[in-house]
N, C-alpha and C positions, 0 to 999 in steps of 0.2 A: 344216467342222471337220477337221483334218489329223490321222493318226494319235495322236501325241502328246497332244493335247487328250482327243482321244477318252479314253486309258487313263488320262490325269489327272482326265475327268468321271467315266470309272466306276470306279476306284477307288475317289473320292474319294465317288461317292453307295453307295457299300460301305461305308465304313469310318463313313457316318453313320448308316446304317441298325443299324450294332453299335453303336455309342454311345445310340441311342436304344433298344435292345431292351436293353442294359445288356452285351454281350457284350463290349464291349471298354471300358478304362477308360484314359485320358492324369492324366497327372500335369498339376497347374497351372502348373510352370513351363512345361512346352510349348504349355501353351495360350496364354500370354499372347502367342506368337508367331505364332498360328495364325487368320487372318482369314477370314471367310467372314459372308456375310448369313443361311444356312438352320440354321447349327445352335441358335439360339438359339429360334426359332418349333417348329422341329420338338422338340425338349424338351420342350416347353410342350404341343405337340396331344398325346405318348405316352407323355412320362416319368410326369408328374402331372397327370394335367388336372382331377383335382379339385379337388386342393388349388391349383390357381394359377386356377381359375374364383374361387374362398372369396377369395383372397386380392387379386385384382382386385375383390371387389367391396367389399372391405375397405381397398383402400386409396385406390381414385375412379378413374374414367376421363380425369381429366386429370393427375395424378402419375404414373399407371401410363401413360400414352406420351408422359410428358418426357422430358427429356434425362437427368437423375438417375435415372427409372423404370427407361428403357434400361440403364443400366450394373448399378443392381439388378437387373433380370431376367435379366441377362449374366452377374452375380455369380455369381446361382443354380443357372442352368443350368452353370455350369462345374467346381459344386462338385458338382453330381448326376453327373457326365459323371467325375471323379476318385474321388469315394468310391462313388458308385451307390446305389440305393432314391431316394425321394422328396422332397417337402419335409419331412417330418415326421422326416424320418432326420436332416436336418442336426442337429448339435449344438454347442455353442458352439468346441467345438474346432476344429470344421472350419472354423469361421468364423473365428477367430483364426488359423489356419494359413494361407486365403487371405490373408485382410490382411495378414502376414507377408512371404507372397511376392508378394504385389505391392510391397510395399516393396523386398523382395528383387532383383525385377526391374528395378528403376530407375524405374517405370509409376505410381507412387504419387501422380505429381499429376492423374492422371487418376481416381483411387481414388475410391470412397464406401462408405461403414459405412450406406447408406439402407436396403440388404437386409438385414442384421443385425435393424434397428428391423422390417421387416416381418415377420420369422420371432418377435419380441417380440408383436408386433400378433393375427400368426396364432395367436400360443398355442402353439407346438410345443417352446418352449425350458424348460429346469426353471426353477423357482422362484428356485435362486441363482445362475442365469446371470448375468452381467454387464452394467448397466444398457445398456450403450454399448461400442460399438471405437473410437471416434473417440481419444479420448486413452489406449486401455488401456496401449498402448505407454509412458506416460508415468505410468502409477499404480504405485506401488510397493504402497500397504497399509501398516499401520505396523507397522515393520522391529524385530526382537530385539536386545534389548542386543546380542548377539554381532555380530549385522552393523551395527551402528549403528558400533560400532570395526573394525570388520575393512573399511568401507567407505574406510576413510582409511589404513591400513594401519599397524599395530605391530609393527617387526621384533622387539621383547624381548617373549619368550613369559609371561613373568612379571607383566611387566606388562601385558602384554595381560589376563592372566587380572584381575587386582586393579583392572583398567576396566571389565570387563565386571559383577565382582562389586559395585563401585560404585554402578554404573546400575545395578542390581540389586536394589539395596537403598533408591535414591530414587524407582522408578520409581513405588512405588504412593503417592505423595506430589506427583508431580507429573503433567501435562497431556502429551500428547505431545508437540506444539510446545518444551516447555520442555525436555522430555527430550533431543529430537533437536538444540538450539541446546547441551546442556550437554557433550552428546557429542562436539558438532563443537570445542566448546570445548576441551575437555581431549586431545581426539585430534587435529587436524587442527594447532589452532594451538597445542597447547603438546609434548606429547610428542612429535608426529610430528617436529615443528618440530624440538626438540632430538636425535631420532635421525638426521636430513639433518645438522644443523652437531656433532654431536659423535656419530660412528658408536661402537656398542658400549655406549653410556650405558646400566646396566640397576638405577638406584638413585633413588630420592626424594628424597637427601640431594643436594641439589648445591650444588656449589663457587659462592661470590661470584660469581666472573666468570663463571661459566657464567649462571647466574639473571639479571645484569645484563646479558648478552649479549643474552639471550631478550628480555627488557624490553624492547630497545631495538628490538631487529625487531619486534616485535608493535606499538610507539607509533606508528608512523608506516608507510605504503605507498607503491606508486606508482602513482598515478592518471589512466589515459593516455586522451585525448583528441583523436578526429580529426577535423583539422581541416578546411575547403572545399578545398584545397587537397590535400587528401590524404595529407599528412605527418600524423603521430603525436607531440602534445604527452605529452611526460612530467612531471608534477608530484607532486613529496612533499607530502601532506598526512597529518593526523594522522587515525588512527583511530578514527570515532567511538565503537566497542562497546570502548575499551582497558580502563575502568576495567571495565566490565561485567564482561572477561575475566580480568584479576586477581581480582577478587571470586568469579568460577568457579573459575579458580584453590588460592585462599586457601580455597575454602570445603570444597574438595579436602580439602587439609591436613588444619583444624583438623578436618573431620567422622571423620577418620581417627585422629585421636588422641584425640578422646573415643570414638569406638567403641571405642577400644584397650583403655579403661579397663573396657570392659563386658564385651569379648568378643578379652581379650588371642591366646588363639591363633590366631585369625583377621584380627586389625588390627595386633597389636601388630608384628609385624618389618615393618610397612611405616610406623608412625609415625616422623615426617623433624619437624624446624625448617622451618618455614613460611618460602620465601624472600620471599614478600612480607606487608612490612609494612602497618597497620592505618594507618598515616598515605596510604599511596602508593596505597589505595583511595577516598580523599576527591575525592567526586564534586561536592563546592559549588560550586566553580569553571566546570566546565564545565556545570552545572544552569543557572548564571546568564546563562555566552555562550547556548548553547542558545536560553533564557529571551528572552534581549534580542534575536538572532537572530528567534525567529516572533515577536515583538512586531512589527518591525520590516517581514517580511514578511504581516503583519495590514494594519498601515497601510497597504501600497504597495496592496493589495489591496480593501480595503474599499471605497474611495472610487471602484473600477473594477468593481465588482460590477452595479452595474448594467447598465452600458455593455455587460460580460462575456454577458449575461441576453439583453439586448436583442440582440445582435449570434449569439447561437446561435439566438435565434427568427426573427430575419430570415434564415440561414442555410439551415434547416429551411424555409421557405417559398421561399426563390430555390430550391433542389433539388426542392422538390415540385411547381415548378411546371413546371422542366424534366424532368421526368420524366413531366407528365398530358402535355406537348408532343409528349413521344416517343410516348406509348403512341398518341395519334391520331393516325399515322402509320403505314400498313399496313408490312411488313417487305419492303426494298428498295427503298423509298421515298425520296428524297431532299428535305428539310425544309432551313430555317432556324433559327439559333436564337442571339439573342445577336449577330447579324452574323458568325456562322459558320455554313455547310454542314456539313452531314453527314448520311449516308447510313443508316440503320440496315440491321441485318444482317438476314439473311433468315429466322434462329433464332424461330423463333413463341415459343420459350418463355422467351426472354432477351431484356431491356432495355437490346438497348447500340447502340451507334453509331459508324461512325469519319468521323472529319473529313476536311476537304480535304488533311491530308498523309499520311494512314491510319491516324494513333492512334485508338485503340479508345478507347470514353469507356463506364465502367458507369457508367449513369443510375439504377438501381436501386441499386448497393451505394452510390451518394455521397449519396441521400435515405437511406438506412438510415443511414446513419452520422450525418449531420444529425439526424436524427431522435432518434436515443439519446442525443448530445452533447445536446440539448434538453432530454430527458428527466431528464439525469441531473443535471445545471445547477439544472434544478427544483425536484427531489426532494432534492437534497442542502443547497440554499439555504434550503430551507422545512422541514427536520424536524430538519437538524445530524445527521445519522447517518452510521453509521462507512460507507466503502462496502463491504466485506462482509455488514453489517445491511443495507444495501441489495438486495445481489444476491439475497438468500434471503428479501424481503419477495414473499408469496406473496397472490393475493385472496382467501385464509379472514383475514389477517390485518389486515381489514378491519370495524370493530363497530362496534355501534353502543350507545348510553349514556345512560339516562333521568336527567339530574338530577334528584337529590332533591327540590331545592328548589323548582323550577320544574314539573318533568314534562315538558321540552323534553328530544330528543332530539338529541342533537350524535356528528358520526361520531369514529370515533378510530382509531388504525391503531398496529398491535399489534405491536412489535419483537422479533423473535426472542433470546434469547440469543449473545452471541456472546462479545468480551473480556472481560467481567467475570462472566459465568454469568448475570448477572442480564435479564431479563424485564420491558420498560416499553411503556408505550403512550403514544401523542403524540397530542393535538390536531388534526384535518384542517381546517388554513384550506380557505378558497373557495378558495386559488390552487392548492393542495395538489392538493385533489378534482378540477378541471380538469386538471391531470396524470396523476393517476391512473385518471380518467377513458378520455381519450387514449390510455396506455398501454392499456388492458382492450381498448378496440377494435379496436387494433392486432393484440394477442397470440391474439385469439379465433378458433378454427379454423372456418376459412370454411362446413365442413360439417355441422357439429353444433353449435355457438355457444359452445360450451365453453373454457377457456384449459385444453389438454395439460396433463398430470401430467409431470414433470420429476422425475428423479435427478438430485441435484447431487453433483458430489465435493467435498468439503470437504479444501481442500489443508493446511490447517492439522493438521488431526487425522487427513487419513489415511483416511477414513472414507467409503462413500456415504452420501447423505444419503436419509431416505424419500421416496416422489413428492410432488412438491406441487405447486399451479397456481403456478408461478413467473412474476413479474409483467414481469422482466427476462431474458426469451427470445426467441428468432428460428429463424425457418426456416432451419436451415444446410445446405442441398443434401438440402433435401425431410426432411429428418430434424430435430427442434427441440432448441435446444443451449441451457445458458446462457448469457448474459455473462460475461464476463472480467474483470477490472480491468486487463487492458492493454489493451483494444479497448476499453472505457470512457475511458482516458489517450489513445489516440490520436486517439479522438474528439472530445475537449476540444482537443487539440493542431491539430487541422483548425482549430476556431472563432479557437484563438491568431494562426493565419497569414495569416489575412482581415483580422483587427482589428490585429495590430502592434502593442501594447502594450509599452512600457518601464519598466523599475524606474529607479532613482535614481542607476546607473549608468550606463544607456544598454544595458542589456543586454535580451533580450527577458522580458516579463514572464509567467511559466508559471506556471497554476493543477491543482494535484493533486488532486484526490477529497478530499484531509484537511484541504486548508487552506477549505473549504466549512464543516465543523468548527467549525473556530476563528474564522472570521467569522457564522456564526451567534450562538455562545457572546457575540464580544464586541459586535455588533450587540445580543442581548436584553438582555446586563446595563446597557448604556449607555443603551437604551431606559427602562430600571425594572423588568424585570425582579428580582427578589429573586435572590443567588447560590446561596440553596440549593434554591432553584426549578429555576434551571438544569441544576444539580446532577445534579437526578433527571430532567430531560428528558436530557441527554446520555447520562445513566448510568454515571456516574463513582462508584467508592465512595469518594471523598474531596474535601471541598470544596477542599480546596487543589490538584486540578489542575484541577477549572474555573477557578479564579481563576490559573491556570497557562496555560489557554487564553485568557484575557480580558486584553487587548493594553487600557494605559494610556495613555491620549495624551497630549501635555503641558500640553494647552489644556485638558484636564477638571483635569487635578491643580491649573491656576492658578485655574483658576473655583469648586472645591470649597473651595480656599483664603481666595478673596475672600470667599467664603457663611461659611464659619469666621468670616475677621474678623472681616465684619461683624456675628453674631450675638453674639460679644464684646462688641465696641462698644454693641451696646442693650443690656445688660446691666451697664456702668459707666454713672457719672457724667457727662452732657455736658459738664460742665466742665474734665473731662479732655484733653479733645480740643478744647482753644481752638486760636486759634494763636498761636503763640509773638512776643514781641517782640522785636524788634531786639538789645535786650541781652540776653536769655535762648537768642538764637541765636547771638551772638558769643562768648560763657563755651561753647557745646558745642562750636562749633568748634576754642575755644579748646585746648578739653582735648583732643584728638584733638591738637596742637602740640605742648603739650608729651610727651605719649605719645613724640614720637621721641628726645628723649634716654633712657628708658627702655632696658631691656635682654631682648630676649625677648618673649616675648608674653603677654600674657593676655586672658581674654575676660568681665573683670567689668563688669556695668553703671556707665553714666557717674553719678558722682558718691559711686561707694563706695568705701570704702579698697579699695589696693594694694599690698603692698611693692613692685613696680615700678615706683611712682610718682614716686621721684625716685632717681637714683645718688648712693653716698653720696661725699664728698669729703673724710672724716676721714681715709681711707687712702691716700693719692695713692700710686701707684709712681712708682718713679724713671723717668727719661726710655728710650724702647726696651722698656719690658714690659710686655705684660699685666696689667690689672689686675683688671678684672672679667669674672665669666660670667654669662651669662643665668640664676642663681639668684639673685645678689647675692653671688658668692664671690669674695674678692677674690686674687689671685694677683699672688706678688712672689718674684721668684728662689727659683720653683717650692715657695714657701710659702703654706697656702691660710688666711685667717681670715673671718670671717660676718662680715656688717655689724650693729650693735646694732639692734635691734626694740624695738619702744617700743608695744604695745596694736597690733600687726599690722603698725604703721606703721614705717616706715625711721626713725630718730633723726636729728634735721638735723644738717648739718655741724657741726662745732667752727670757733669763728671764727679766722682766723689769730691 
């Protein structure tokens, strides 16, 4: 060992020995730069060895010397090594300030929040510490009127105030979600809007053109799209929330000038003339494209539900089995698979492999994903629930239900409230229970047979949620996370790109979480289901948007029709329904003949009077004019006279 070395080893076993006795303290950004195999063990045998014996035996001896273990016991030690004292000293802050600065540091894809969950486990953290780091970065909490506008920014002070006091006055009337869409409404897209194209605006009253200017930017956007290619399609389409936002809008206004009438010194100098009109919120139109819209993509879809079903379980099964392939395959081994080589890595505690050109292949995340696409396919096919009612189906929400009548016990599963407030419980088919089944075994921690208690954040309200055994969970780098509803989308999207399915374009055929929904809805009703049966399985509080969900076909409308007729038909006379002779078919053809000298149209049954029935001939015009209109009015150098009626009937011509 040459000089040099020498005063870098002893230094360097100096400056651990004060880190470990607490004498000397490194800030976290310089640790992140700072590499060494001994300071993480040496922590461990003097900083705390109590509390990290407690907490290794709390968290298993094969978590605690994973790959993720490693980084958590790295985390810890680094945070004791910056603020100093033990593990009981960490406090959620310190923890948030790492994770920060590993952000900070550019290092963050190597990052894990698994030491966070163990300092949870351990018990050291207060009661209102934060469920999780993994997404805090990304939780807001739900935000005050004041930064709900000031998030989007309002240069007129004035109005800013008379936004805020607004929402102020709606809030205890409405839900957050609703709050935070009315907010973005009146801030983002309408005032903000109008202080960008007309700087200085500081009034409620505005000009025509101003009003019609805004209109016309809010109706439509630009919709950009890239392509294989790489180029950037630009397309104007219309907005679907337009009229939404007019009706936000308008409701502006008018709420403004009946407040005025209550509470003049407070509403009355900002009551204005509503610039949008009560006609230019008529939403029927676009209810019905809508409408005919998911009808449309019901049909493409129904008829490929199956196929959809079958090709995620064969999916889930090709992956599980490449996967039990890998796992009996020691690590650096080099296997077959498919008539592909590949090698797996030498990682004891990773499932991956790289092939003969070196791409890395995760055989474990591509059965997870399989897996949940499966799951979710299931679950959404067989109960019709919304996927959020999904993600928050927990196993307490699982019963069971003596009929009265019988004393048989049938399971049933028990939906959380979600869009509607309301609280229902569904039916568990056989097919159902075998999913849910599946899923419990999956989710159950390998060590205590329990399914983990889960905090979920509920992005809608803003809110944590309390622990629950949540049924739709997974180990995310050793720490258990919910589902998403975009890793639930991309998992269905995997299934779409194996099967190739097309719509009635040619284009690829994609199924969402909701349209599971609507294909249940219109699968039960067409079955015989009752629609207000449905009703209350979906949990709709109004029968008309089940039957808003329930896609018409054309072949049920003609088959209900023929069952009409016919139940007509035995109901009259069979005499009625001879068939007709020769001459009794040539007089109806007949009449349909003469119909074309007629004028106009009408739609009276054959054989009753008409005044159409014949033109009359008493009035001739002169040659070059106009004589008659499709009422019987006769016209003659732009004089108009009736033709005579006689008991309904046209009076015949006068003979020459």
């Amino acid at each position: 060992m040459n000089s040099v070395a020498q005063v870098r080893w002893k230094y360097g076993q100096m400056g651990l020995l004060m880190l470990a006795a607490d004498v000397l303290r490194l800030p976290l950004l310089w640790q992140f730069g700072y590499r060494t195999k001994h300071l993480r063990p040496l922590m461990e045998r003097t900083r705390d060895p109590e509390g990290v014996a407690r907490l290794q035996g709390i968290v298993g001896p094969e978590r605690w010397e994973s790959i993720q273990g490693g980084r958590a016991r790295m985390a810890l030690a680094r945070i004791m090594i910056a603020k100093g004292g033990g593990l009981a000293d960490i406090t959620p802050g310190d923890a948030f300030e790492y994770d920060t600065d590993m952000r900070r540091a550019g290092v963050a894809s190597c990052n894990t929040t698994l030491f966070y969950s163990w300092l949870r486990d351990l018990g050291t953290l207060p009661p209102d510490a934060p469920t999780t780091l993994r997404l805090l970065h990304r939780v807001t909490g739900q935000l005050t009127c004041e930064q709900l506008v000031d998030r989007h920014g309002v240069a007129c002070v004035s109005i800013r105030e008379l936004l805020i006091d607004y929402l102020e006055e709606r809030r205890p009337r409405l839900d957050y979600a609703t709050l935070d869409g009315l907010a973005r409404s009146l801030t983002r897209n309408f005032w903000s809007d109008l202080e960008a194209h007309h700087p200085g605006i500081n009034s409620l009253r505005l000009p025509p053109e101003v009003a019609a200017a805004w209109k016309g930017r809010m109706h439509t956007y630009i919709q950009r799209r890239k392509l294989p290619d790489g180029t950037v399609e630009e397309t104007l389409v219309e907005r679907a929330d337009y009229v939404q936002l007019l009706l936000s809008v308008r409701a502006f206004y008018l709420d403004i000038a009946r407040w005025a009438t209550e509470e003049p010194a407070r509403w009355g100098p900002w009551a204005a003339p509503c610039p949008i009109k009560e006609a230019e919120t008529s939403n029927r139109k676009r209810l019905k494209r809508t409408k005919a819209r998911m009808d449309q993509r019901t049909r493409e879809r129904l008829p490929v539900l199956e196929t959809f079903a079958k090709a995620a379980a064969d999916n889930l099964r090709h992956h599980a089995a490449r996967l039990e392939a890998v796992l009996a395959v020691q690590p650096g081994a080099t296997f077959g698979l498919g008539g592909t080589l590949f090698v797996r890595t030498k990682n004891v505690t990773t499932v991956n492999a790289r092939d003969e050109q070196g791409k890395l292949h995760h055989f474990a995340q591509s059965e997870h994903r399989a897996f949940w696409a499966w799951a979710a396919v299931e679950f959404l096919r067989h109960t019709g629930a919304r996927i959020e009612e999904m993600l928050e189906v927990s196993h307490h929400a699982m019963i069971q239900y003596r009929l009265p009548t019988t004393g048989e016990i049938v399971p049933l599963l028990q939906i959380a409230p979600s869009k509607t407030d309301q609280e229902r419980v569904l039916l568990v088919s056989p097919e159902l229970a075998d999913v849910l089944a599946t899923i419990i075994r999956r989710v159950r921690a390998p060590r205590t047979g329990a399914i983990p208690l889960l905090s979920a954040y509920d992005y809608e309200e803003r809110t944590w949620n309390p622990p629950a055994s949540l049924l739709f969970q997974w180990d995310r780098g050793g720490e258990n996370s919910r589902m998403t509803g975009e890793f639930i989308r991309k998992a269905l999207g995997d299934v779409l790109d194996i099967i190739g399915l097309t719509d009635s374009t040619g284009q690829p055929l994609a199924f969402s979480p909701h349209d599971f929904r609507r294909l249940f809805i219109t699968d039960a009703i067409r079955s015989g289901l009752p629609p207000h049966i449905a009703q209350v399985i979906a949990g709709h509080a109004n029968i008309n948007t089940t039957m808003g969900y329930n896609a018409i076909y054309p072949a049920e409308t003609i088959e209900a029709h023929r069952a009409f007729i016919a139940r007509r038909r035995a109901l009259r006379p069979a005499e009625e329904y001879r068939t007709p002779t020769n001459a009794e078919w040539d007089e109806f053809l007949g009449h349909f003949e003469k119909r074309k000298v007629s004028i106009g149209t009408c739609a009276r049954a054959f054989g009753t009077p008409c005044i159409h029935e014949h033109a009359c001939l008493s009035e001739l015009p002169s040659s070059g004019t106009d004589w008659a209109d499709r009422d019987g009015v006769a016209k003659s150098s732009g004089q108009q006279s009736r033709r005579p009626e006689v008991s309904g009937r046209v009076a015949p011509p006068t003979p020459a």
